[in-house]
N, C-alpha and C positions, 0 to 999 in steps of 0.2 A: 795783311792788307789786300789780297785779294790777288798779287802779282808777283811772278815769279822769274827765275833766270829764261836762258836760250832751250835749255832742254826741258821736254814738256815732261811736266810729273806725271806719275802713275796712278791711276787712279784708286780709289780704296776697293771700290767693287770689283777693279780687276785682280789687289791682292787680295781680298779676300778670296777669291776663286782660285786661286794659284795653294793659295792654303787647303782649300777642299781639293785640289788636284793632288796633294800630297797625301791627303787622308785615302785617297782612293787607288794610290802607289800603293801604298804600305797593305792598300788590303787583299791586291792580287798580285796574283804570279804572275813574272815575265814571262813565262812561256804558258802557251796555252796546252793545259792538260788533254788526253785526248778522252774523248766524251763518253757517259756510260750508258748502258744499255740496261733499260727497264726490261722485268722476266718474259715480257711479252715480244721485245724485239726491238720494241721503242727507245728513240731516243732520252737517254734525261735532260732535264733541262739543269744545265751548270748552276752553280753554284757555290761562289767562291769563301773557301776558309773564313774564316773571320781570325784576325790578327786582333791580340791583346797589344795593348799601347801603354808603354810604364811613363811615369811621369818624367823621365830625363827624355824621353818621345817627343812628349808634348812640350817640354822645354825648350829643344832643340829646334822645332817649328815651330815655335810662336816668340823664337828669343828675338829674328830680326823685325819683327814685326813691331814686338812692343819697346825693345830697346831704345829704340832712335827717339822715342814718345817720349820714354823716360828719363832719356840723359837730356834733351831740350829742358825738363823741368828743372829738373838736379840743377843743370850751370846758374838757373832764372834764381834759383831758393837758396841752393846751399851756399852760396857767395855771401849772400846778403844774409843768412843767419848770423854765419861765422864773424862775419865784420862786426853786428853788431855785439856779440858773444865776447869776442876779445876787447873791443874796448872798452865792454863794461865790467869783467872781471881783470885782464892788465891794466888799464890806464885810469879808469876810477874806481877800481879794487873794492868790488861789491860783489860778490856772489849771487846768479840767478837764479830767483825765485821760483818754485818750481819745476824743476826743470827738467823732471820727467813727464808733465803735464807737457810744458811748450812744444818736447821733442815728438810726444805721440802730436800734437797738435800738426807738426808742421811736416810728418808723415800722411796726415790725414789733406793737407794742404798737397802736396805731391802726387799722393795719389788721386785724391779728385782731379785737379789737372789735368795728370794724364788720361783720366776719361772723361773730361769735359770735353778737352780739346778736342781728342781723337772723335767724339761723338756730335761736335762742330762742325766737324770735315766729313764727316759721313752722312749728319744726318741734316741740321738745320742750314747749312750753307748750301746744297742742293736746292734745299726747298726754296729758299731764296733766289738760286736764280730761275729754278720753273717759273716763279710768280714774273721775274725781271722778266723772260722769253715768251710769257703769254701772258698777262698781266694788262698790258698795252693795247694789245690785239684783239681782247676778249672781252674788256671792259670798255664801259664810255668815259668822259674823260672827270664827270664828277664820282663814280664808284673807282678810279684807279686813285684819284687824291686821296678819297676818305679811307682806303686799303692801304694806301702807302702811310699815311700819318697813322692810323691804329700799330701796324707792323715796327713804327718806329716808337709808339707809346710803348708795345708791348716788350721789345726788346731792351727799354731801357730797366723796367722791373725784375732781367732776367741776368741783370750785367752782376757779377761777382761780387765787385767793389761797393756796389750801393749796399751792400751790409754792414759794411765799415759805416756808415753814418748812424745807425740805430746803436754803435759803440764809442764812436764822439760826442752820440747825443747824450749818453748815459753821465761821461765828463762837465757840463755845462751848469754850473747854477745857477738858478734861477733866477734869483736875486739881482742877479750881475748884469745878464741879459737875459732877459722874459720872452723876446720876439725870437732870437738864435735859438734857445730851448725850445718855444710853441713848436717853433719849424723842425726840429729832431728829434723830439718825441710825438707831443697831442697831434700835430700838423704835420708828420712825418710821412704819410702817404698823399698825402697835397704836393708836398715839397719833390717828392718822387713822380708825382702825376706833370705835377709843373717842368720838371725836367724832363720826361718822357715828353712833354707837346712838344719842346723847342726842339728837339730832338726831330718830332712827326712832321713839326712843320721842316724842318733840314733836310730830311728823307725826301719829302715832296719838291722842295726847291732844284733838292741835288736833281731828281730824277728830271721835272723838266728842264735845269740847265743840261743833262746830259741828250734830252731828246733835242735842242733848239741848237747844240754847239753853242750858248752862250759861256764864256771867258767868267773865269772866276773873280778878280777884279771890282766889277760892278757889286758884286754879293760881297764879300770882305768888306766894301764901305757903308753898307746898306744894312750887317749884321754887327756891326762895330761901334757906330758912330752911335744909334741908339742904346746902344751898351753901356758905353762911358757916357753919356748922356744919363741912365739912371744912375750910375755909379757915383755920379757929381749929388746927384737928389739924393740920395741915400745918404750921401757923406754929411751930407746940411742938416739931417734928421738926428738927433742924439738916440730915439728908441730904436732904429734898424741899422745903425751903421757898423754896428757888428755882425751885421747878417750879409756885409762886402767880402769878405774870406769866404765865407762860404758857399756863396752864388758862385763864383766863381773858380772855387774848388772845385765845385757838380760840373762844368764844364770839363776838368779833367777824367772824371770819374766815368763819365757817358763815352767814353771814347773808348771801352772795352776790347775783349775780346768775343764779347756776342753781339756788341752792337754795329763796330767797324765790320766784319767779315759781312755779317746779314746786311746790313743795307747798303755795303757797297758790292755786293754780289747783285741785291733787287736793281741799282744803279747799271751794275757793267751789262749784265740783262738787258737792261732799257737800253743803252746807248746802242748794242748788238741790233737789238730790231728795229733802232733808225738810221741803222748804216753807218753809226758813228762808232762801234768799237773796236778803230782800225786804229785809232788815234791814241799814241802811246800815253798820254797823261788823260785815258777817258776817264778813269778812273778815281783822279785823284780831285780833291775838292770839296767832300761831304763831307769828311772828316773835318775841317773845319767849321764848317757851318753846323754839325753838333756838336761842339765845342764850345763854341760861342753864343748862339741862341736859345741853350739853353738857361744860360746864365742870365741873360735879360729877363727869362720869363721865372725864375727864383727872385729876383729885385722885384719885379711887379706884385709876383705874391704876398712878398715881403711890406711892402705899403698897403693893400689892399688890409693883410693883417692887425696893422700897424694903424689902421684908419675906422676899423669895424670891430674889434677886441682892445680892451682896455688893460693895461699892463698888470694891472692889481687881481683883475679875473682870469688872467694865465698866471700869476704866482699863487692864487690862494688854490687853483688848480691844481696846479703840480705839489701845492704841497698837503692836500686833504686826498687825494688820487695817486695808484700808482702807476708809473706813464708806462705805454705800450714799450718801451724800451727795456725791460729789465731784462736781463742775462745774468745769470749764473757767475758769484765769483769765484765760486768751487773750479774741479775740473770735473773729468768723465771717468774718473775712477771712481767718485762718490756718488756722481750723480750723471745717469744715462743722457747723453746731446739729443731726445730727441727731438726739443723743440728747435733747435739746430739746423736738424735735419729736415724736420718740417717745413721752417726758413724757405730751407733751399730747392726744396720741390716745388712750396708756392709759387717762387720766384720764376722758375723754368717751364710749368708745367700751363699754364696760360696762355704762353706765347707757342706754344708748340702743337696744343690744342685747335690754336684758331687759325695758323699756317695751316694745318692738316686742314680745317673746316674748308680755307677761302680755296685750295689748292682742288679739293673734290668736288664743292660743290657748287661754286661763283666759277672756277674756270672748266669745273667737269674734265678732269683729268684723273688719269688713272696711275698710279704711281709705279715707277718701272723698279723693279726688284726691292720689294716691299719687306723682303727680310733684312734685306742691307740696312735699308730707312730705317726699318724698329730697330735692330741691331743701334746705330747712332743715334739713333732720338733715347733709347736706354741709358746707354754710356751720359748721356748728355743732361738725362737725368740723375744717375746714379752719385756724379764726376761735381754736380751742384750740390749735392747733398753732404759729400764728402768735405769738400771747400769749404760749405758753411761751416761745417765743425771745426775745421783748422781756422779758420778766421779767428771764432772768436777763442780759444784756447793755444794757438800758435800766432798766426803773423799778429794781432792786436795786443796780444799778451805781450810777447817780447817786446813790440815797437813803444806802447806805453811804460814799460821797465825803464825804458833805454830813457824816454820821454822825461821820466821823471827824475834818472840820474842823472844825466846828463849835463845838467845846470852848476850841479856838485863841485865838476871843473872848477868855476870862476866864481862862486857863489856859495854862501851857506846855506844848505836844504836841514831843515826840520827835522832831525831824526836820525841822521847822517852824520858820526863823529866825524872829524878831521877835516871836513867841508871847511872852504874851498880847498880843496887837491891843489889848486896850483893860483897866481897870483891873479887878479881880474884879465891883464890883457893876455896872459900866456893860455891861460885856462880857456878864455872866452876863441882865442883865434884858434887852439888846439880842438874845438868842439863845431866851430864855424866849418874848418876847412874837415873835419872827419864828413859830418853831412855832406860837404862839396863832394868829395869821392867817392861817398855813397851814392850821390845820382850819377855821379860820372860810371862808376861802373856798372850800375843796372841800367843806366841807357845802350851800352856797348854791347852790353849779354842780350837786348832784345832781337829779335826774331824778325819782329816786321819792319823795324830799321834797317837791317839786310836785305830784304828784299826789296825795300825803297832805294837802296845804294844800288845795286845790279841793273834796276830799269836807268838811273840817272847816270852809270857810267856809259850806258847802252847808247845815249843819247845825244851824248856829249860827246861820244867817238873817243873815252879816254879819258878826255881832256880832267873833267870831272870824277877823281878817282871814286869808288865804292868807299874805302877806308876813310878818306879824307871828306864824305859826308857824314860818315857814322862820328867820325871823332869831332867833328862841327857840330853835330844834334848834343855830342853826348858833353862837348865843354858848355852849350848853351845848358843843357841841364843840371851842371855842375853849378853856374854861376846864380842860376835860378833855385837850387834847393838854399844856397849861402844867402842869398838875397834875402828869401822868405825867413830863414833862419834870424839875420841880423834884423828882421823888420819886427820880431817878436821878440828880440833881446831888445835892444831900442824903440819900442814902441811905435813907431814912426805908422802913423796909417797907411794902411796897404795903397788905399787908392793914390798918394803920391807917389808909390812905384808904377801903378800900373796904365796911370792917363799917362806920362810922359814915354813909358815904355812902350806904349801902342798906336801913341803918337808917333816916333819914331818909325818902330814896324809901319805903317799906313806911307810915311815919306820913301822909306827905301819899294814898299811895293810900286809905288807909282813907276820911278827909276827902273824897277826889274822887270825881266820878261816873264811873260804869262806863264812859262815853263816852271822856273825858280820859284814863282809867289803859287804856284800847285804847291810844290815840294815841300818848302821851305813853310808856309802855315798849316800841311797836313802833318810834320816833322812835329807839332807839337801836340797831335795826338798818340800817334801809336810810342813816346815818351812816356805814357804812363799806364804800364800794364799793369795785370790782376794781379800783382805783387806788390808792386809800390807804389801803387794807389793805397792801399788799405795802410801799410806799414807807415810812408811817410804822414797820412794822416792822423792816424792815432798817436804817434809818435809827437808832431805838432804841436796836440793836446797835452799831453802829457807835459812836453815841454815850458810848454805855456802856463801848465796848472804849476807846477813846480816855482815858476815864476810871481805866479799869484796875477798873474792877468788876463781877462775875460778871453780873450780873438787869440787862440792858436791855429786859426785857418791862413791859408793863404801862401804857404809852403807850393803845393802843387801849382798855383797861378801865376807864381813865379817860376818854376819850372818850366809852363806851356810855354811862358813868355821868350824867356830868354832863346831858344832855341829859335825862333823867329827871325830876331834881331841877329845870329851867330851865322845860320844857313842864308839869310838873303845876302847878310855883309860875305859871304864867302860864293855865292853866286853873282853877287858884282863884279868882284874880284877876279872870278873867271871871264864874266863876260869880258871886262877889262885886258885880262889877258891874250884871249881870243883875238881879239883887236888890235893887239903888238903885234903879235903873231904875224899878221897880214899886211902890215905896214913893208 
């Protein structure tokens, strides 16, 4: 998220240099040798040995470098494989399907990671905030809107998780809902386009609320109200109201790890060079507003679709064409990932391009240690490429396994002896609360939830512990995966969860202080990382298809939700206590 504890991190350009400072120990002598004499008289000019370097060398110097990278990813992945692992081989006692496929898969997921990430921090989060530190200053004030809304289109095409949708899309038939399939196959880059706007326009909002000091408040009612406003139209409509799960999943899904760091680095930037980023919550606030606005502008598309294409001409489509969606159901020991791979350079390699363009040649800047940059904009490449191949062969492979057993529980599945494993209500609450501890624990193991507990204990003087926000974020996303869970075992349309649920949210912000309604609505983005986005969504599907019912979305927006409603009811509480206190 952008924000860190009391003591200031180190930066990567300076370890990197600390690392070249070692390579250049190892190549000379502590003492300096005394100099030779060319046969003329002259002095030589020195020249030191050259040292061979074995590879427990280069182990030894680049272990603490890369270690700390790679155990952040281990705790994110290997928890959540295993959970799901065990309870599909102990508790509904199926053996996983390939499952030397999954496990390169989700080596291949780790390791991209850890060169995504690292190549984040190095390369495109810099850039990002050059643009935030002269951006402002360099531009007039219609080329900074039209730069900040491109940066925020382009970053949404480059987020991890938007790959998971071309493998839900692949789930979806047609027949069933023709507008949800248009929009995640034929409509598939609309649907991403449409999500990247609400995003550019969020970017643009955030940056000038962070130049004006305008209170986030007014924008929450302003992104919201016309939300559930289409979410009502949508629900009246029979052809698009399956396309509610999903608008509203793309909300989670944007709230990345390329899109949160970049445009809230562009934001901390701006607020810096109008004197506002002294203000310990300057930061926080854009994360909601891509969250949420982008979801309105998926409804919008969705009617637009739904008003100009005739349902008979997307099914006689999809079924005479094959949709941009196909993936491999093989693995990559038969068949090489490259289009995988290719995927995932598209996806990166665009936005990274036109940051370089606007950074040289809109602000005429020259880039300060330009090895470092390539160095991370590599990584950053390489780290998307790798991802994409664990996506679809690891985290979508097992989350859909899981997806389709998992009904098995309480239910007879098709092909499945001994189905249901256990009685309707034992089976069904044994499967409800396994998901609940699924988001319980991968909210706990994220990263930027720590860092958002350290600035709010900072704040609060205490009062508001670190632990006692993460375990607040992380029962709201507990209650939120069960939610969405039971709203697709019981059918119940999503939108009767989610207008009373946001209704609520919108009463407690009014009640909360500006501090807490930061927090407590940014608390439902970084909720859903480049892990469990992808897993809980395919997962979803699967479950859903297993079921035999169209809308297995809507998992994730029950997740954003509830953590909402859990941090602001536990920010009243504080403030309330506050208030004893001083009596």
């Amino acid at each position: 998220m952008g924000m860190g504890g009391e003591k200031e991190q180190v930066r990567y350009g300076d370890y990197l240099s600390r690392i070249s400072v070692s390579f250049q120990k190892l190549s000379y002598n502590a003492i300096t040798p005394r100099p030779e004499l060319a046969p003329d008289g002259t002095e030589k000019p020195y020249s030191p040995p050259k040292v061979k370097l074995r590879v427990i060398d280069f182990y030894h110097i680049l272990r603490p470098y890369i270690g700390s990278r790679l155990e952040e990813q281990l705790k994110a992945v290997v928890p959540l494989a295993l959970y799901l692992v065990c309870f599909q081989t102990l508790v509904l006692r199926v053996n996983i399907e390939d499952p030397l496929v999954i496990f390169a898969g989700f080596v291949s997921v780790i390791g991209g990671l850890v060169l995504f990430m690292e190549g984040l921090k190095v390369g495109l989060m810099p850039l990002g905030e050059k643009l935030g530190d002269s951006l402002p200053a360099k531009a007039s004030l219609p080329v900074f809107i039209i730069i900040t809304f491109l940066i925020g289109v382009g970053v949404t095409f480059a987020e991890p998780a938007v790959g998971s949708l071309n493998i839900a899309g692949s789930m979806i038939k047609v027949e069933n809902a023709p507008y949800l399939h248009a929009l995640l196959n034929k409509w598939q880059w609309a649907t991403v386009a449409a999500v990247g706007a609400g995003v550019g326009v969020s970017a643009v909002l955030g940056s000038l609320r962070f130049v004006h000091g305008w209170g986030l408040k007014p924008f929450i009612l302003i992104a919201t109200l016309p939300t559930l406003a289409l979410t009502v139209y949508a629900m009246g409509d029979d052809r698009i109201k399956s396309v509610i799960g999903l608008a509203w999943d793309c909300g989670a899904v944007t709230t990345g790890p390329v899109t949160v760091p970049i445009v809230l680095s562009l934001g901390i930037g701006i607020a810096r060079m109008a004197g506002k980023g002294d203000y310990p919550l300057s930061g926080f606030g854009i994360v909601t507003l891509a969250s949420m606005i982008p979801v309105a502008a998926v409804l919008a598309l969705a009617i637009y679709l739904a008003e100009t294409v005739p349902a008979e001409q997307i099914i006689a489509n999809a079924n005479t064409a094959e949709t941009s969606n196909s993936h491999a159901s093989g693995n990559f020991f038969e068949r090489p990932p490259f289009a995988e791979m290719l995927e995932g350079l598209q996806a990166v390699a665009p936005v990274v391009i036109f940051l370089l363009l606007i950074v040289r040649f809109v602000l005429r800047e020259k880039f300060k240690e330009p090895q470092i940059l390539a160095y991370g904009l590599t990584l950053t490449l390489l780290g998307m490429m790798l991802f994409s191949v664990g996506l679809t062969y690891g985290l979508s492979k097992l989350g859909a396994q899981y997806g389709a057993l998992a009904p098995a529980a309480f239910t007879r599945i098709e092909g499945l002896e001994g189905s249901p494993l256990f009685n309707w209500w034992a089976g069904m609450l044994a499967t409800v609360a396994f998901a609940g501890l699924l988001g319980f624990g991968a909210t706990v193991a994220e990263p930027a939830l720590s860092a958002i507990g350290m600035v709010v204990e900072d704040l609060t003087n205490g009062v508001y512990k670190k632990s006692f926000l993460i375990y607040s974020v992380s029962f709201g996303v507990g209650l939120g995966v069960i939610a969405g869970m039971l709203k697709i075992i019981t059918g119940v349309p999503l939108a009767y969860l989610l207008i009373p649920g946001y209704a609520l949210a919108l009463i407690l912000t009014v009640f909360s202080t500006e501090e807490f309604v930061n927090i407590a609505w940014d608390s439902a983005g970084v909720t859903t990382g480049e892990v469990t986005v992808p897993l809980v969504l395919v997962m979803g599907m699967g479950f859903s298809g297993a079921l035999g019912i169209d809308d297995g979305f809507g998992i994730l927006a029950m997740a954003s939700l509830f953590p909402i409603l859990t941090t602001l009811g536990a920010g009243l509480w504080i403030k309330w206590k506050i208030s004893r206190s001083h009596l």
